[in-house]
PDB file of N, H, CA, C and O in Angstrom:
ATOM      1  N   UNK A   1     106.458 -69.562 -90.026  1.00  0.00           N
ATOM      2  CA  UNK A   1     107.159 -68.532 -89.279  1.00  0.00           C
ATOM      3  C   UNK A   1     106.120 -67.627 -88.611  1.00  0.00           C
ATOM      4  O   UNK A   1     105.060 -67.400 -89.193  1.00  0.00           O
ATOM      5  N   UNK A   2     106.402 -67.073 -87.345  1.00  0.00           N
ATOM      6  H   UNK A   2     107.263 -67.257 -86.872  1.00  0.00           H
ATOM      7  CA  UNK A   2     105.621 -66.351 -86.563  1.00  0.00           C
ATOM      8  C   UNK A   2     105.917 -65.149 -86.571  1.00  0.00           C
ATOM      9  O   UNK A   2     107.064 -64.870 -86.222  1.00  0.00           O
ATOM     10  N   UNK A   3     105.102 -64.173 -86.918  1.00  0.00           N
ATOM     11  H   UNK A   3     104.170 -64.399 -87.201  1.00  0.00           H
ATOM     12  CA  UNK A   3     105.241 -62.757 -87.052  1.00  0.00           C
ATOM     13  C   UNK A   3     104.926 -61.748 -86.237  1.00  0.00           C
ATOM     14  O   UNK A   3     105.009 -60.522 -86.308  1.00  0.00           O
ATOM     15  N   UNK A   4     104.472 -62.672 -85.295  1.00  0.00           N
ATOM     16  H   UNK A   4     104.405 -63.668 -85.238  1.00  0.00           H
ATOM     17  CA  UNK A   4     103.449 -61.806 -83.768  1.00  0.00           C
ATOM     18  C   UNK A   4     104.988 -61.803 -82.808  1.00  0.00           C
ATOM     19  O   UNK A   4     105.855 -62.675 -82.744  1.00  0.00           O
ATOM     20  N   UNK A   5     104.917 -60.730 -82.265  1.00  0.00           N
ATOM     21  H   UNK A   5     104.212 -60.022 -82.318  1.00  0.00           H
ATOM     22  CA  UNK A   5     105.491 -60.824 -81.044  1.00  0.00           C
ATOM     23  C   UNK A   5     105.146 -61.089 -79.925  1.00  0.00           C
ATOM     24  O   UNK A   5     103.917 -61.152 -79.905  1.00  0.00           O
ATOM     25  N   UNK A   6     105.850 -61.405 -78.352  1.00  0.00           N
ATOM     26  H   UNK A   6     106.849 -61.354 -78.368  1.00  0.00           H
ATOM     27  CA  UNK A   6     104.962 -61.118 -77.476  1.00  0.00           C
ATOM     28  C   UNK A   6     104.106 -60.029 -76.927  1.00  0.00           C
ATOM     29  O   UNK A   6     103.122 -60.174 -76.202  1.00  0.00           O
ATOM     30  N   UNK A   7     104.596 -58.964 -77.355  1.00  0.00           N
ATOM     31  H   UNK A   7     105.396 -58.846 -77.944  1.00  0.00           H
ATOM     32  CA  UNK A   7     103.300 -57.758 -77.003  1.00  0.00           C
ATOM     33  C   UNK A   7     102.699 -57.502 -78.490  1.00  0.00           C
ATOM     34  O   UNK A   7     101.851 -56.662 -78.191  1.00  0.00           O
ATOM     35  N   UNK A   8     102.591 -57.650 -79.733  1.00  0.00           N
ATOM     36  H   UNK A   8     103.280 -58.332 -79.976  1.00  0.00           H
ATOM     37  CA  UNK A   8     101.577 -58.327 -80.469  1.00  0.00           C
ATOM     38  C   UNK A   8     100.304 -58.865 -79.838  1.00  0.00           C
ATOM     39  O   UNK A   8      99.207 -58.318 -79.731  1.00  0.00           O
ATOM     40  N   UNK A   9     100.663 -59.928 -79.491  1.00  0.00           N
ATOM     41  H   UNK A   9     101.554 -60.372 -79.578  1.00  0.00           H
ATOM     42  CA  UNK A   9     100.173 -60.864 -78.448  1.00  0.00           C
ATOM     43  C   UNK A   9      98.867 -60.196 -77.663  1.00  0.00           C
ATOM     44  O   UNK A   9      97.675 -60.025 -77.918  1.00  0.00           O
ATOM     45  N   UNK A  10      99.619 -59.965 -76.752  1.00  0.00           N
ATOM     46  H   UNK A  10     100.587 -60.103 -76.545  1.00  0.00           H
ATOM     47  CA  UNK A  10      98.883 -59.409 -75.707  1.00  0.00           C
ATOM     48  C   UNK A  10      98.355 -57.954 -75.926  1.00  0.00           C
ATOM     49  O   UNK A  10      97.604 -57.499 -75.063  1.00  0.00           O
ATOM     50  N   UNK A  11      98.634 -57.299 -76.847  1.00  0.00           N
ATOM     51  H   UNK A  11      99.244 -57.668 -77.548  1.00  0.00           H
ATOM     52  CA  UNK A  11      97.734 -56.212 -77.553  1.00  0.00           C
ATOM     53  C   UNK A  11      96.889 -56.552 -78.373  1.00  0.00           C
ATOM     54  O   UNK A  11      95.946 -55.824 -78.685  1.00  0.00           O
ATOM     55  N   UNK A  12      97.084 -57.667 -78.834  1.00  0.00           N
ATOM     56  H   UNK A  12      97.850 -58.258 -78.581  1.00  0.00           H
ATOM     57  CA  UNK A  12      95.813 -58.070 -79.269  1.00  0.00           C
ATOM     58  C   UNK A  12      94.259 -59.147 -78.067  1.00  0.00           C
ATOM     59  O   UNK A  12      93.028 -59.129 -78.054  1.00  0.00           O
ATOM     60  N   UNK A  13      95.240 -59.825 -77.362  1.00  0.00           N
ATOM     61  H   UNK A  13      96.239 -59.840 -77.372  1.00  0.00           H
ATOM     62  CA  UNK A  13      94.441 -60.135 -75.820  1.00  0.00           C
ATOM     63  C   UNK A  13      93.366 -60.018 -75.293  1.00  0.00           C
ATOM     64  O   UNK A  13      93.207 -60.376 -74.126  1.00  0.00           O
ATOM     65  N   UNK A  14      94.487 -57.754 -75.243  1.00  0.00           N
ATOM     66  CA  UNK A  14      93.761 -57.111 -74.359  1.00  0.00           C
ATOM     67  C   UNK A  14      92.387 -56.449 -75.479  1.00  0.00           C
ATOM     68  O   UNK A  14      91.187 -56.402 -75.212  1.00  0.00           O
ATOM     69  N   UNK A  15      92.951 -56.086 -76.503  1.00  0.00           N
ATOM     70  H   UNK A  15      93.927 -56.124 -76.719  1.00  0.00           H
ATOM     71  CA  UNK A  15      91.860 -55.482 -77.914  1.00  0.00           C
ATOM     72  C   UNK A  15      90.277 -56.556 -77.466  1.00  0.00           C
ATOM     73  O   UNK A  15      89.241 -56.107 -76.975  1.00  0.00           O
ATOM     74  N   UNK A  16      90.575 -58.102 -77.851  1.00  0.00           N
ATOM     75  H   UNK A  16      91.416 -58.467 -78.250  1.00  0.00           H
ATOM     76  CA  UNK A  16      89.323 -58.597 -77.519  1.00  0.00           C
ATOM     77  C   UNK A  16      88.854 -58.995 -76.343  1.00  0.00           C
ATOM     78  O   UNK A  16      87.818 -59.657 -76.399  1.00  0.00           O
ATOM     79  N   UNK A  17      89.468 -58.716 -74.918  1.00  0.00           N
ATOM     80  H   UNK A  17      90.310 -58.178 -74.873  1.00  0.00           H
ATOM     81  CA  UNK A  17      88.845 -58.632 -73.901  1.00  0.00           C
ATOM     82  C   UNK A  17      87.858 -57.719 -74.275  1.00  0.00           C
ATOM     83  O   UNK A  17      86.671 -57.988 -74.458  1.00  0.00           O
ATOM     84  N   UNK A  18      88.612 -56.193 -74.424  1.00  0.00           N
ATOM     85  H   UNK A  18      89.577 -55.976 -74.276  1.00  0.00           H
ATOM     86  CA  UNK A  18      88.120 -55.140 -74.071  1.00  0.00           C
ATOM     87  C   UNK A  18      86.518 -55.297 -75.280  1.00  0.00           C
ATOM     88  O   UNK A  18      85.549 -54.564 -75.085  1.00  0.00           O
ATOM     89  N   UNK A  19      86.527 -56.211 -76.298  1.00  0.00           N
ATOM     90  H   UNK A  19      87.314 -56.807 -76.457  1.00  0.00           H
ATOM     91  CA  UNK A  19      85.527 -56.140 -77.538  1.00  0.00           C
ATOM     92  C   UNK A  19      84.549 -56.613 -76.930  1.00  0.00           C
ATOM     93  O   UNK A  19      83.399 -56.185 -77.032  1.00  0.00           O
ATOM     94  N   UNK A  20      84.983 -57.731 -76.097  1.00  0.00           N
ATOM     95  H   UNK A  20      85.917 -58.079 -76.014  1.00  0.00           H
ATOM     96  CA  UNK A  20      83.742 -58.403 -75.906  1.00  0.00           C
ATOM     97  C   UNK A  20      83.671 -57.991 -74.290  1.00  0.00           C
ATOM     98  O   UNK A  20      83.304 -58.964 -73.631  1.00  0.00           O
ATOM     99  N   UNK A  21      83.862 -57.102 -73.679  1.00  0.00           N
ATOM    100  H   UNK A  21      84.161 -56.312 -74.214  1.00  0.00           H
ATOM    101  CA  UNK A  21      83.636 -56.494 -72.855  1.00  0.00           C
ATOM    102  C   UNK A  21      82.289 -55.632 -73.269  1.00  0.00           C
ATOM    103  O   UNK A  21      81.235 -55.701 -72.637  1.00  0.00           O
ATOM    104  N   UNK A  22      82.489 -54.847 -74.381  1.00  0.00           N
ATOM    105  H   UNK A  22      83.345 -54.790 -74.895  1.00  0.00           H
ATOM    106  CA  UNK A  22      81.505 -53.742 -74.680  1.00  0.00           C
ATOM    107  C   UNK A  22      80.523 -54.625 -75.534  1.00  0.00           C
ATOM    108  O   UNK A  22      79.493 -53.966 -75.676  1.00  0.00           O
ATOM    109  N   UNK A  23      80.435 -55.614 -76.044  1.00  0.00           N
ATOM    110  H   UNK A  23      81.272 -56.149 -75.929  1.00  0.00           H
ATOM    111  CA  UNK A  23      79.534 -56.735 -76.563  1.00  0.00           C
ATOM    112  C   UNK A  23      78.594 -57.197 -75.612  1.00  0.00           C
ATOM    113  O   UNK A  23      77.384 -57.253 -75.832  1.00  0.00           O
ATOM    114  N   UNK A  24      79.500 -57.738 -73.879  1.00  0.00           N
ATOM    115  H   UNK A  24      80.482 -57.692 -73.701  1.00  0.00           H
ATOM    116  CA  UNK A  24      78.789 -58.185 -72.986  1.00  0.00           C
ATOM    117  C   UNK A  24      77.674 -56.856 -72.612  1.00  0.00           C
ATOM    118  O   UNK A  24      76.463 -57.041 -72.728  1.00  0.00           O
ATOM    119  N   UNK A  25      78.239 -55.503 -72.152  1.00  0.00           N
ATOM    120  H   UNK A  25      79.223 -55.353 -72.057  1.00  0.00           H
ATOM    121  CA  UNK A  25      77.859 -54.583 -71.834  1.00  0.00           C
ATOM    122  C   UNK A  25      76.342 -53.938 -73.092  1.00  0.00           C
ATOM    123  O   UNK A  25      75.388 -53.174 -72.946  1.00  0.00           O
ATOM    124  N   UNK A  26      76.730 -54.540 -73.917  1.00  0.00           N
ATOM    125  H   UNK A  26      77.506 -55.161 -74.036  1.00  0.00           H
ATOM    126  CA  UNK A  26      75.559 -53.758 -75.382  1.00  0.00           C
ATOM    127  C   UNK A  26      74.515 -54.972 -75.415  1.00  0.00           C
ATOM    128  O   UNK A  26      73.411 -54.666 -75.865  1.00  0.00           O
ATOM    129  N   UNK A  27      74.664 -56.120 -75.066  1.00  0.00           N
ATOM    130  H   UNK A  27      75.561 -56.368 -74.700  1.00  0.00           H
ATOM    131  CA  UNK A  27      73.399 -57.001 -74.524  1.00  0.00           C
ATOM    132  C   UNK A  27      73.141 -56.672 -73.631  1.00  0.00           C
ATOM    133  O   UNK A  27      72.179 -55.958 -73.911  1.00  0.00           O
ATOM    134  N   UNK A  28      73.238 -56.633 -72.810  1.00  0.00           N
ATOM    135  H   UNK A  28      74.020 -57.213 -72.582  1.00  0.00           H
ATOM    136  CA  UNK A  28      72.869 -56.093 -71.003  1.00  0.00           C
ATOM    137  C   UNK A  28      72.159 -55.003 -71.392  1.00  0.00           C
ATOM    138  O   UNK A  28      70.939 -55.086 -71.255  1.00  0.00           O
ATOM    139  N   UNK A  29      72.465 -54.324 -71.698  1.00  0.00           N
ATOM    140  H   UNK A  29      73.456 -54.256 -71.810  1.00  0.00           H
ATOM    141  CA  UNK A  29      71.617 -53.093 -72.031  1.00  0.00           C
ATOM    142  C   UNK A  29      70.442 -53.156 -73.219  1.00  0.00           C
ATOM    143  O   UNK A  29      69.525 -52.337 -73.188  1.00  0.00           O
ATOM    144  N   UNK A  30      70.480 -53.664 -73.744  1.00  0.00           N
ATOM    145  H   UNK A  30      71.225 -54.330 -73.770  1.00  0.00           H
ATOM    146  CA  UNK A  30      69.223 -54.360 -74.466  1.00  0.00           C
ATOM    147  C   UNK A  30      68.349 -55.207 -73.916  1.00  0.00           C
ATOM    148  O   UNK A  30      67.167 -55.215 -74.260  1.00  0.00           O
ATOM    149  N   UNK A  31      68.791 -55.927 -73.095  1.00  0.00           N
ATOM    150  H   UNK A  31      69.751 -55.921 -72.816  1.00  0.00           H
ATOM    151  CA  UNK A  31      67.757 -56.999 -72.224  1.00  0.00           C
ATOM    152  C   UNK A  31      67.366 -55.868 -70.832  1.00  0.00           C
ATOM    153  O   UNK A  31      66.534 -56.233 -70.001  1.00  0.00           O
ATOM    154  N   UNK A  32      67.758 -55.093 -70.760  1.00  0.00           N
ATOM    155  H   UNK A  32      68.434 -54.796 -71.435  1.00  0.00           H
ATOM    156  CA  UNK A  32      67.119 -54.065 -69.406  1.00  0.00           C
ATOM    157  C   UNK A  32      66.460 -53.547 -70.296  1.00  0.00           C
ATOM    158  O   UNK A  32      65.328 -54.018 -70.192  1.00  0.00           O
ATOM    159  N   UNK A  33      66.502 -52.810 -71.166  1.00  0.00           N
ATOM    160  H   UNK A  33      67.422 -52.427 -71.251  1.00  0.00           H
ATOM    161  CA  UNK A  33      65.600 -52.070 -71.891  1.00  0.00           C
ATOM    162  C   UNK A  33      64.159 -53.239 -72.438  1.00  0.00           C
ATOM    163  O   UNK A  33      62.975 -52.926 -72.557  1.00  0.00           O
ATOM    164  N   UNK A  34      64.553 -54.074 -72.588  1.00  0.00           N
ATOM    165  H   UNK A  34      65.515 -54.329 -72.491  1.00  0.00           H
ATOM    166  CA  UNK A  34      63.418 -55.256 -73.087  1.00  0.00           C
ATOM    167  C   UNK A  34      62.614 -55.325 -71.650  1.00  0.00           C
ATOM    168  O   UNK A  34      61.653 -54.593 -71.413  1.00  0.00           O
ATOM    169  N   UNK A  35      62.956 -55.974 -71.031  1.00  0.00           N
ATOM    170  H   UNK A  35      63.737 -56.569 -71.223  1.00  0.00           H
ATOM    171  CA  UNK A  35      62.555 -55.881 -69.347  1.00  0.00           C
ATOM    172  C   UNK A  35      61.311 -54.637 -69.009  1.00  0.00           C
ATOM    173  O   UNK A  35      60.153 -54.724 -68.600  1.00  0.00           O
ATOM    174  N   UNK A  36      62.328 -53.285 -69.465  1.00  0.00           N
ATOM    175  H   UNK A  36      63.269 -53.214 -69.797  1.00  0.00           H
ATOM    176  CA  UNK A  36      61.727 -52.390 -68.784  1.00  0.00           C
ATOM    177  C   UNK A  36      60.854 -52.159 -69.169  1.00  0.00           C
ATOM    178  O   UNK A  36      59.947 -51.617 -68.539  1.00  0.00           O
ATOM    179  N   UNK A  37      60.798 -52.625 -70.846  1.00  0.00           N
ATOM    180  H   UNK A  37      61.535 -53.065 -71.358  1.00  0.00           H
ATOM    181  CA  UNK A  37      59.302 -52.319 -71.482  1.00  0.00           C
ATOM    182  C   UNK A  37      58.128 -53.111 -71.273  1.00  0.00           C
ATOM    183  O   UNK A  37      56.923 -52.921 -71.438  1.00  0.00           O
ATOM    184  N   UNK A  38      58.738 -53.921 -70.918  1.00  0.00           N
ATOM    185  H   UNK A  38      59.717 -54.075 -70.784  1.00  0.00           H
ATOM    186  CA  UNK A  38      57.583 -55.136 -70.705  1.00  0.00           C
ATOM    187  C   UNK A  38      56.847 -54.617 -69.223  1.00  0.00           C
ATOM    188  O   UNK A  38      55.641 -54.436 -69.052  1.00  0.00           O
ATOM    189  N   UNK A  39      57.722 -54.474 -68.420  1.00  0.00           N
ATOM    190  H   UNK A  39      58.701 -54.620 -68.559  1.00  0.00           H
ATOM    191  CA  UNK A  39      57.337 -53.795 -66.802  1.00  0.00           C
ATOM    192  C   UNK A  39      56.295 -52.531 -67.163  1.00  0.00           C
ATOM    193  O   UNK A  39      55.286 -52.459 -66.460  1.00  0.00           O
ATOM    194  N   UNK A  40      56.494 -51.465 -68.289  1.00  0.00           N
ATOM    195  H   UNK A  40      57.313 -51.524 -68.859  1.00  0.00           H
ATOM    196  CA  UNK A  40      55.370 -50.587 -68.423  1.00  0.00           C
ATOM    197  C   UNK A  40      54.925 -50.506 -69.043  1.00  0.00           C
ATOM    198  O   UNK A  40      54.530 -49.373 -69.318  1.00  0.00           O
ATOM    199  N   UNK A  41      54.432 -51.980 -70.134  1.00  0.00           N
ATOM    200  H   UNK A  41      54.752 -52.900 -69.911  1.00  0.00           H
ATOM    201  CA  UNK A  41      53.752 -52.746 -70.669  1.00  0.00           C
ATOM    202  C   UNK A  41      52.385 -53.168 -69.920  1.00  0.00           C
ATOM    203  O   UNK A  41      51.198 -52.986 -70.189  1.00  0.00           O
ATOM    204  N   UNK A  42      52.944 -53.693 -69.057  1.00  0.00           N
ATOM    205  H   UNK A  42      53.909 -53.841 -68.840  1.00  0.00           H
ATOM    206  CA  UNK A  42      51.987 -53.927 -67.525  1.00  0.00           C
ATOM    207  C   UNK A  42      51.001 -53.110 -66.681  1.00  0.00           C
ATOM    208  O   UNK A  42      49.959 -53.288 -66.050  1.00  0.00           O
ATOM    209  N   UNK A  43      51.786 -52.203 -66.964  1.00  0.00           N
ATOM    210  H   UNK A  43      52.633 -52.059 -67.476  1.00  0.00           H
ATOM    211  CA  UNK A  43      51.768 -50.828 -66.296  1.00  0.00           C
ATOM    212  C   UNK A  43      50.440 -49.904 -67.681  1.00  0.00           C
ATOM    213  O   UNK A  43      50.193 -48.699 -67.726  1.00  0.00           O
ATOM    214  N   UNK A  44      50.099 -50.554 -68.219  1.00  0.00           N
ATOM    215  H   UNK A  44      50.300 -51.533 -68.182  1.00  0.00           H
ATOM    216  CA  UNK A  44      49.528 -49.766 -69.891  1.00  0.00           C
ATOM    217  C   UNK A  44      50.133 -48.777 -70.439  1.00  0.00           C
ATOM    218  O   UNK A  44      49.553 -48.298 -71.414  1.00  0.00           O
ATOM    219  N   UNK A  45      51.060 -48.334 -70.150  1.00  0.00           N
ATOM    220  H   UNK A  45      51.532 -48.723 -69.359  1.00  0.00           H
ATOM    221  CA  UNK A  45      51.966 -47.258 -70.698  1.00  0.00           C
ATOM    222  C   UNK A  45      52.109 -47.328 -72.050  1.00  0.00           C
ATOM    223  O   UNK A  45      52.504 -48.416 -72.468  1.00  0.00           O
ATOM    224  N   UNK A  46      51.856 -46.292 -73.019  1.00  0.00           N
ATOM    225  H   UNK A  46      51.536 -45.408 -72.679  1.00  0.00           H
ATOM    226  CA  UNK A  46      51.613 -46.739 -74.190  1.00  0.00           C
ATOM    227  C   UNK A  46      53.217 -47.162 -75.087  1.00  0.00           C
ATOM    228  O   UNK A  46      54.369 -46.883 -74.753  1.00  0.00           O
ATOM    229  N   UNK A  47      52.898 -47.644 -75.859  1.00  0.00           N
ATOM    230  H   UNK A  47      51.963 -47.871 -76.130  1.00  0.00           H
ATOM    231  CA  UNK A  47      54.400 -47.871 -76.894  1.00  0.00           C
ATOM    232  C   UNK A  47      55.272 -46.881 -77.399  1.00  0.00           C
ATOM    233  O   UNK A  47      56.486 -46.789 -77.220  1.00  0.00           O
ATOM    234  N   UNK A  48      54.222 -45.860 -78.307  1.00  0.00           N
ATOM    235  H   UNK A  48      53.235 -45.934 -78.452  1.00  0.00           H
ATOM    236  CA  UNK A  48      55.488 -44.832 -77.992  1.00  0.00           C
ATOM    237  C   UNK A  48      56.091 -43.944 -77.202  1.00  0.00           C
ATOM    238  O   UNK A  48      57.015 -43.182 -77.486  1.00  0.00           O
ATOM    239  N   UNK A  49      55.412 -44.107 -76.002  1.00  0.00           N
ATOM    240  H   UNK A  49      54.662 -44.726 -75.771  1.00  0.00           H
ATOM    241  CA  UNK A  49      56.536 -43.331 -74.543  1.00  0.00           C
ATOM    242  C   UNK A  49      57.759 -44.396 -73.912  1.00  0.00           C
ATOM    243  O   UNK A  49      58.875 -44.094 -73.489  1.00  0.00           O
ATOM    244  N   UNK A  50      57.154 -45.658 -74.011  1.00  0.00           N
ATOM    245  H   UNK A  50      56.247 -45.904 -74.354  1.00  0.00           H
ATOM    246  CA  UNK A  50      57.979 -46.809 -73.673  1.00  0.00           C
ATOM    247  C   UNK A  50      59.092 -46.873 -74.683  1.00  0.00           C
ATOM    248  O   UNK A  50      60.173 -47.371 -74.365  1.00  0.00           O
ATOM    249  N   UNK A  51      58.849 -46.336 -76.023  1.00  0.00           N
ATOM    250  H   UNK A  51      57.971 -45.931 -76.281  1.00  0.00           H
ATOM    251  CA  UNK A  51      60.055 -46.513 -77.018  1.00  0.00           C
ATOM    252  C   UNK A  51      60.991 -45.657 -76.623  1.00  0.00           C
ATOM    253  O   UNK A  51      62.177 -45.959 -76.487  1.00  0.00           O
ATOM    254  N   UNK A  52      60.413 -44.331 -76.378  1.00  0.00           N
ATOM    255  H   UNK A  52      59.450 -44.086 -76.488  1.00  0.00           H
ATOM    256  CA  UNK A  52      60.939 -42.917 -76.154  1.00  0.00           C
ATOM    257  C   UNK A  52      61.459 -43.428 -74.629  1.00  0.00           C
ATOM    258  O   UNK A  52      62.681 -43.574 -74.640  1.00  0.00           O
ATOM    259  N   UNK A  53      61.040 -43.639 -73.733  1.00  0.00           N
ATOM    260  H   UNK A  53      60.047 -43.520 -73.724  1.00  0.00           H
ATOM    261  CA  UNK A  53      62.123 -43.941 -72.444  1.00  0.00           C
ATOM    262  C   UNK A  53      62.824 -45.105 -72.653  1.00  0.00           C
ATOM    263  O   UNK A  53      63.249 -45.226 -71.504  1.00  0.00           O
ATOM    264  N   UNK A  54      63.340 -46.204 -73.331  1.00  0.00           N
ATOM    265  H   UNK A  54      62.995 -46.106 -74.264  1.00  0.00           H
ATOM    266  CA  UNK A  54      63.987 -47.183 -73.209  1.00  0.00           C
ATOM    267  C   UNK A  54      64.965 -47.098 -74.882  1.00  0.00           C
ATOM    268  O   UNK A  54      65.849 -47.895 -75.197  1.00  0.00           O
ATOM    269  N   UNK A  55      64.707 -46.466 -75.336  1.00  0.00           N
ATOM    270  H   UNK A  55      63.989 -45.819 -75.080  1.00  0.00           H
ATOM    271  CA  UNK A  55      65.816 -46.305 -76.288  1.00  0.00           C
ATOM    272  C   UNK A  55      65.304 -47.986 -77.346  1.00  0.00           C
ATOM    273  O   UNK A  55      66.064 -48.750 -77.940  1.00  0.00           O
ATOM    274  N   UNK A  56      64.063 -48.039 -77.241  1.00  0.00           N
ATOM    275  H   UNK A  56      63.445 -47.418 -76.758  1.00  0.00           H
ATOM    276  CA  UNK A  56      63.878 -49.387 -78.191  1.00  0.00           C
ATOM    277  C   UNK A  56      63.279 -48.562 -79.339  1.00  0.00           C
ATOM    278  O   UNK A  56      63.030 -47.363 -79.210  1.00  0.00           O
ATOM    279  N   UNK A  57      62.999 -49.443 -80.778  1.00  0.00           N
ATOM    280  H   UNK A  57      63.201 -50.417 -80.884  1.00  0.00           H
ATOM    281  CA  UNK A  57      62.479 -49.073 -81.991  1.00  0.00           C
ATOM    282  C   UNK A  57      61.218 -49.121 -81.307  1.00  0.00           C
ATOM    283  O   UNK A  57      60.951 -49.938 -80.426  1.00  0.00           O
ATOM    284  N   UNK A  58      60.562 -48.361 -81.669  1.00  0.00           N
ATOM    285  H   UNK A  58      60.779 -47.697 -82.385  1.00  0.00           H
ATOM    286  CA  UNK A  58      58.567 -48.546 -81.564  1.00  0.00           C
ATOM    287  C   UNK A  58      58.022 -49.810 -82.088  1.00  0.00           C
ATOM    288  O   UNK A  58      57.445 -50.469 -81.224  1.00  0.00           O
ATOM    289  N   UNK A  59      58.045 -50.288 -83.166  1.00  0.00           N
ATOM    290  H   UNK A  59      58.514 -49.752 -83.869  1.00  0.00           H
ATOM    291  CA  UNK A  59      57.839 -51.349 -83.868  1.00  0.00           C
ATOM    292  C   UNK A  59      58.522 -52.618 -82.866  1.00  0.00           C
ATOM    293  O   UNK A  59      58.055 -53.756 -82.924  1.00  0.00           O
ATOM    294  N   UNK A  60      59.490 -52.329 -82.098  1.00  0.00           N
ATOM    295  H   UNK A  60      59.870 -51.405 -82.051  1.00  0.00           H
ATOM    296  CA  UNK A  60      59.869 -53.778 -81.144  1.00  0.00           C
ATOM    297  C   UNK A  60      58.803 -53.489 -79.870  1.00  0.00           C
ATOM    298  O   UNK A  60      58.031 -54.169 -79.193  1.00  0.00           O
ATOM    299  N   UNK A  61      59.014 -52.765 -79.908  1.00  0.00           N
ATOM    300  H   UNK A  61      59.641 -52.213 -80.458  1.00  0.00           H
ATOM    301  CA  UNK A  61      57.533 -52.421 -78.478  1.00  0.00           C
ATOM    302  C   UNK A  61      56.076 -52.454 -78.470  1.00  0.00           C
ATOM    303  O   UNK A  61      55.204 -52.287 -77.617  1.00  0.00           O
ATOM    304  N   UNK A  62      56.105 -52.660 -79.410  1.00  0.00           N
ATOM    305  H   UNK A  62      56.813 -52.795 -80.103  1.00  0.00           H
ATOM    306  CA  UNK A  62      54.429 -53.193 -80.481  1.00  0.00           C
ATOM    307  C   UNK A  62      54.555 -54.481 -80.353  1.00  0.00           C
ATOM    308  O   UNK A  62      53.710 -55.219 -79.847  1.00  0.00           O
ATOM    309  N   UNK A  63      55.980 -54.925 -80.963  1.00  0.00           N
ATOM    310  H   UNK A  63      56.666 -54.325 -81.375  1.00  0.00           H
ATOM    311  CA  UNK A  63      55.886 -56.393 -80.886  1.00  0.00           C
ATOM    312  C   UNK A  63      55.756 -57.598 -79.395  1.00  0.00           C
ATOM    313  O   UNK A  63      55.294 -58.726 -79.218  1.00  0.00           O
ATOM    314  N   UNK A  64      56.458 -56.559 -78.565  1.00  0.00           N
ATOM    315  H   UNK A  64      56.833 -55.643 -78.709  1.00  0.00           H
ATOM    316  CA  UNK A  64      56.588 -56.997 -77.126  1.00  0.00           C
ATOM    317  C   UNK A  64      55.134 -56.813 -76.635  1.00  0.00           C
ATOM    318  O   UNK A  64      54.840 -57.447 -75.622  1.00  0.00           O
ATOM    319  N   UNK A  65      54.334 -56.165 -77.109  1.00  0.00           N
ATOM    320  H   UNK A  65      54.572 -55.650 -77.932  1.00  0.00           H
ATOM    321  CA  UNK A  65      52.764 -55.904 -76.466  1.00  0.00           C
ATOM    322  C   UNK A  65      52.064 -56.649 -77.146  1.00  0.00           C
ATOM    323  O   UNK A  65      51.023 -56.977 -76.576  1.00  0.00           O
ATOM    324  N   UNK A  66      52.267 -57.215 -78.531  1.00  0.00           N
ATOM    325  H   UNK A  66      53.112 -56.949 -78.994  1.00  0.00           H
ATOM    326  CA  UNK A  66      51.612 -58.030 -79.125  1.00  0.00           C
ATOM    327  C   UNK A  66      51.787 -59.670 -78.374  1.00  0.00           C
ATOM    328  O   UNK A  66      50.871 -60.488 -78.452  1.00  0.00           O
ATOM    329  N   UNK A  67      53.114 -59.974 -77.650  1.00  0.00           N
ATOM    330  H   UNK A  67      53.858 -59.309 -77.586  1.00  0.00           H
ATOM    331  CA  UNK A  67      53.339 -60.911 -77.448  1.00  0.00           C
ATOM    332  C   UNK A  67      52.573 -61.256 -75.910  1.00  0.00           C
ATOM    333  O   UNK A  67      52.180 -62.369 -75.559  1.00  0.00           O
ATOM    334  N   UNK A  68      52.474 -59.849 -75.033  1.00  0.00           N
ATOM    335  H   UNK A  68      52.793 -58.945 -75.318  1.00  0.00           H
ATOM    336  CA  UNK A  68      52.051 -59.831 -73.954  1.00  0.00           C
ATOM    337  C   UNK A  68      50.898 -60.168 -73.797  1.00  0.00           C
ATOM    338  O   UNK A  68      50.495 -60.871 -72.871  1.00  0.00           O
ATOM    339  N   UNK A  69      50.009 -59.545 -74.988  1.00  0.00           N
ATOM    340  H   UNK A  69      50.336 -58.973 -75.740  1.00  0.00           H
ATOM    341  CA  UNK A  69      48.882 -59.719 -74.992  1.00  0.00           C
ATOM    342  C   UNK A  69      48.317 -61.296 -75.389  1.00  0.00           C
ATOM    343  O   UNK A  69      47.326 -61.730 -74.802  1.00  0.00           O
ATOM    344  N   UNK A  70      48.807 -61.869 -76.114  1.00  0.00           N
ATOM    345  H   UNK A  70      49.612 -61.516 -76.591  1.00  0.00           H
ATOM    346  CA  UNK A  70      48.626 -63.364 -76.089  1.00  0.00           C
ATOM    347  C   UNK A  70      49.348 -64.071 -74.770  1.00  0.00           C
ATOM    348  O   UNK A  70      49.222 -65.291 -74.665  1.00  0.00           O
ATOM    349  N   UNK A  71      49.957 -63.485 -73.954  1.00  0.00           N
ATOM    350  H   UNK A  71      50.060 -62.494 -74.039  1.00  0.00           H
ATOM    351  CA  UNK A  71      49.956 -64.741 -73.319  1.00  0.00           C
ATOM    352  C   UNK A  71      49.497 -64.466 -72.005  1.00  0.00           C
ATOM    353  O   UNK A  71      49.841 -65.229 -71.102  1.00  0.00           O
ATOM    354  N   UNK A  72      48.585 -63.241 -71.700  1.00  0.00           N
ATOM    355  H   UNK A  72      48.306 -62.621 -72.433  1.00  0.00           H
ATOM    356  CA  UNK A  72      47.744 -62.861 -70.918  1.00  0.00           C
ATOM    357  C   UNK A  72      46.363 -63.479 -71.331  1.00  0.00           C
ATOM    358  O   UNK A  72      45.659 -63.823 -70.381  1.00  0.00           O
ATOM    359  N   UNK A  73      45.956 -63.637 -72.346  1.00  0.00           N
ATOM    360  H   UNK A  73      46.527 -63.357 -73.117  1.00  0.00           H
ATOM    361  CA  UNK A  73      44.378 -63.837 -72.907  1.00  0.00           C
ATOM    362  C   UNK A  73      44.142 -65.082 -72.723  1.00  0.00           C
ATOM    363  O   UNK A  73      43.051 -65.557 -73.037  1.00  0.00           O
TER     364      UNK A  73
END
């Protein structure tokens, strides 16, 4: 027996559009911020101003310079 209705249904639909709407939107914004660090990475900008403008952990921006740096050398 089915306990959903049709607007059940579609309130629930619209619930995980809208989830993985802000899922799509919360990667996107992590891969610009990855990006951007790497761009003033380049730039020698040190790690913790790059943490402090991109909203990344310090320790991931260490890691992104650690990675840069090997595959520059």
């Amino acid at each position: 027996m089915n306990c959903l209705t049709e607007f059940d249904v579609e309130s629930a639909i619209k619930t995980w559009r809208e989830d993985g709407y802000e899922e799509g939107m919360t990667a996107g914004e992590q891969k610009k911020a990855v990006e951007d660090a790497r761009n003033f990475l380049r730039e020698n900008v040190s790690p913790e101003i790059i943490a402090r403008c991109t909203g990344l952990a310090l320790e991931e921006v260490k890691k992104l310079a650690e990675e840069s740096a090997k595959t520059t050398a």
